[in-house]
N, C-alpha and C positions, 0 to 999 in steps of 0.2 A: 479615502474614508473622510467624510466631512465632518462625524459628531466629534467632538472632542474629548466626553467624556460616556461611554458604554457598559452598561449596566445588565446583570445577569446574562452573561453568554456562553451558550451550551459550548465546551470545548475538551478535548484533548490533547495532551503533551505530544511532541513529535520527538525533539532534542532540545538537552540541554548542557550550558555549559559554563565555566565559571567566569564570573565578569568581577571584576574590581577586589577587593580585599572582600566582603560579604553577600555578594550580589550574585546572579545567573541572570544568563541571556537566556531566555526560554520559547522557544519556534513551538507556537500552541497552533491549532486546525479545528476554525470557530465554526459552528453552521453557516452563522449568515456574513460573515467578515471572511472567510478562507482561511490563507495562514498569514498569521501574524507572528511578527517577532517582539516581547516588550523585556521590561526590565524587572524583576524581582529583588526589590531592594531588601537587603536585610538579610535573603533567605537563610542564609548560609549558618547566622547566626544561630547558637544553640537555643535561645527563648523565641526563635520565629514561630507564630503561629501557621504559616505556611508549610516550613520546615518538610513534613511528611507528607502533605498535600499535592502539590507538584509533579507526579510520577506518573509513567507514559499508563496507558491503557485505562486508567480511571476517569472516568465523565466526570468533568468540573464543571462550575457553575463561575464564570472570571467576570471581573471590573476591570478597566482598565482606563486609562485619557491617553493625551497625545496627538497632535496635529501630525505630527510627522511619521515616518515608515518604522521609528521606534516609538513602542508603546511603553506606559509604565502600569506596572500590575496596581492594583491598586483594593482586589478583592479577589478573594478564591475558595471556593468549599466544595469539598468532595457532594458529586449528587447521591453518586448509591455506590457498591463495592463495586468496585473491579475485575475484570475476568485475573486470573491467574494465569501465568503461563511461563513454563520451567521447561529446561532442555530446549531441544530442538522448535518448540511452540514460542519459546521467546523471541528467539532468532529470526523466526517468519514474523512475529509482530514486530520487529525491527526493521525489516525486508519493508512492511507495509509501510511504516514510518517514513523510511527514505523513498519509498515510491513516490510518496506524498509530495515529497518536501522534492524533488526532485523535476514532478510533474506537474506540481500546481503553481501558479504564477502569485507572489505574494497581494494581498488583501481583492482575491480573485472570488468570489462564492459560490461554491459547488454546493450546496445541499443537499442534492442527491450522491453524489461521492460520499460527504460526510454519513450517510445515513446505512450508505455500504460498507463503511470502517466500521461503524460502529457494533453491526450486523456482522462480518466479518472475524471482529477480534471476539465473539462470544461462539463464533464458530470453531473459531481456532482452538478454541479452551473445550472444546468436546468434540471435534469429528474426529471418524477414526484414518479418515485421509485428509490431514494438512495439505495436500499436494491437491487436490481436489480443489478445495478452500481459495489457496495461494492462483489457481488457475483463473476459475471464475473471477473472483477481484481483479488481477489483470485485465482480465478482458472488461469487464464491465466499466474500469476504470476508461479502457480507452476508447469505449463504446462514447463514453460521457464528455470527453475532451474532445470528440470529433476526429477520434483515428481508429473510428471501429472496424472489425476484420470484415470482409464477405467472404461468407464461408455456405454460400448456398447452390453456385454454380460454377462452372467452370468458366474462366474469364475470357477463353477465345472460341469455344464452340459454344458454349450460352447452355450446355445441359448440367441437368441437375447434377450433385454433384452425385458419383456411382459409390456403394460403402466396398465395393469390389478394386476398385481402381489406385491407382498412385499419383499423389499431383507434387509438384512444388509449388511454395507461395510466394508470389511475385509482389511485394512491395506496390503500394497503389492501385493494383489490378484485381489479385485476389489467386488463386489456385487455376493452375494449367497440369493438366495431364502429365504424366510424364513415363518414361521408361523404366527408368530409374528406380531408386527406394522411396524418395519424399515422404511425404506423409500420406497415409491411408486414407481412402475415402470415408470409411467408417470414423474415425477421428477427427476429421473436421465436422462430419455430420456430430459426431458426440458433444466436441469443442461448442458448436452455433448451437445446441439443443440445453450447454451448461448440464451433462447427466455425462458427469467422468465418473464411473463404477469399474471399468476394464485398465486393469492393470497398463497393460500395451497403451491405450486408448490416452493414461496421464505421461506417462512417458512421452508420447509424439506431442501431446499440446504443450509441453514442459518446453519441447524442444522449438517447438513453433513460437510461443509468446516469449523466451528470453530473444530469437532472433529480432522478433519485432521492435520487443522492447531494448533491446542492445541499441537497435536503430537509431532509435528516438533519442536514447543517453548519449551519443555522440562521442563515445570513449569514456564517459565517466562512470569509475568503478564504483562499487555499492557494496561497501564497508561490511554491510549483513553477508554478504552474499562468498566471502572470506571467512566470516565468523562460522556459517554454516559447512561450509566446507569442512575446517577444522574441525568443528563438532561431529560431524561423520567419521572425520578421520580416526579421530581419539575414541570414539566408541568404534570402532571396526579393531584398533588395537589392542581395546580391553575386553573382547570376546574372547579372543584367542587365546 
């Protein structure tokens, strides 16, 4: 990033954390910058005007300067409210967070990713399948980063893919036939069409984009994805 000092940029909070005796590191996800990490001096303190501003899933309008890979905050205001999102809706917006911050290379500019968070996290706060939601955005993320799936034929006999059939998916190649259980023809057709409605249909893409994305992470675990567990757990104990 050349400018030194950056003026109104659309952004949201990804994480944050505590820096110095009154300050936070805060890894914000700018439209036309990517992600940046800067400093928020002050924050912490109780007369900051920041103070309540700062918080993941709300559109900010940030200033910042800085030659180097840390920035310092230097302006911030809420643009418009917030999606909301409690229980289990949190935890996938956290899921999305670390996708981010995970997959995007710092002061890299996605815009079009950016505009699918955004899109995303107001989805999240109204559909009645999260898992739906969470599916698409994987994929579309890794559509955008240049590790999108083919999901339209079979990668050694070259036919379309059958909704009757069984493939497994082959890393690099894309879906081959198979004996076995793998995944349904009908589900990858659903997965590439982005129309998950069939119960069966999220469960198999569920199972398809973690392997994918496992891939790509390299062994790095993803802190939501513990949280959400838990949170299943603890409401399956308090049914009963």
């Amino acid at each position: 990033m050349s400018s030194y000092a950056v003026f109104s940029q659309t952004a949201f909070v990804l994480h944050t954390r505590k820096y110095r005796e009154t300050s936070l590191l805060v890894d914000v996800f700018t439209c036309d910058y990517g992600v940046i990490t800067m400093v928020a001096k002050g924050v912490r303190k109780k007369n900051s005007k920041w103070a309540g501003v700062l918080q993941c899933f709300q559109p900010l309008e940030l200033s910042f300067t800085g030659r180097s890979e840390l920035k310092t905050l230097t302006g911030a205001t809420l643009l418009s409210q917030g999606v909301t999102l409690t229980g289990m809706r949190l935890y996938c917006g956290f899921y999305l967070n670390e996708l981010l911050s995970f997959f995007l290379q710092k002061q890299d500019a996605h815009p079009e990713v950016f505009e699918d968070y955004r899109q995303c996290l107001v989805q999240l706060a109204s559909a009645s399948s999260v898992e739906s939601v969470l599916r698409i955005f994987e994929l579309t993320l890794l559509e955008n980063l240049g590790y999108g799936l083919q999901l339209e034929h079979d990668s050694v006999t070259e036919q379309p893919i059958d909704p009757d059939k069984h493939y497994e998916y082959v890393r690099e190649k894309g879906p081959v036939q198979t004996a076995g259980q793998g995944f349904s023809g009908k589900s990858l057709i659903a997965l590439r069409k982005k129309i998950l409605s069939d119960e069966q249909v999220r469960k198999e893409a569920k199972q398809l984009m973690r392997q994918l994305i496992d891939f790509h992470l390299q062994g790095r675990e993803l802190k939501s994805r513990v949280l959400m567990s838990q949170f299943v757990r603890q409401q399956s104990e308090a049914s009963r």
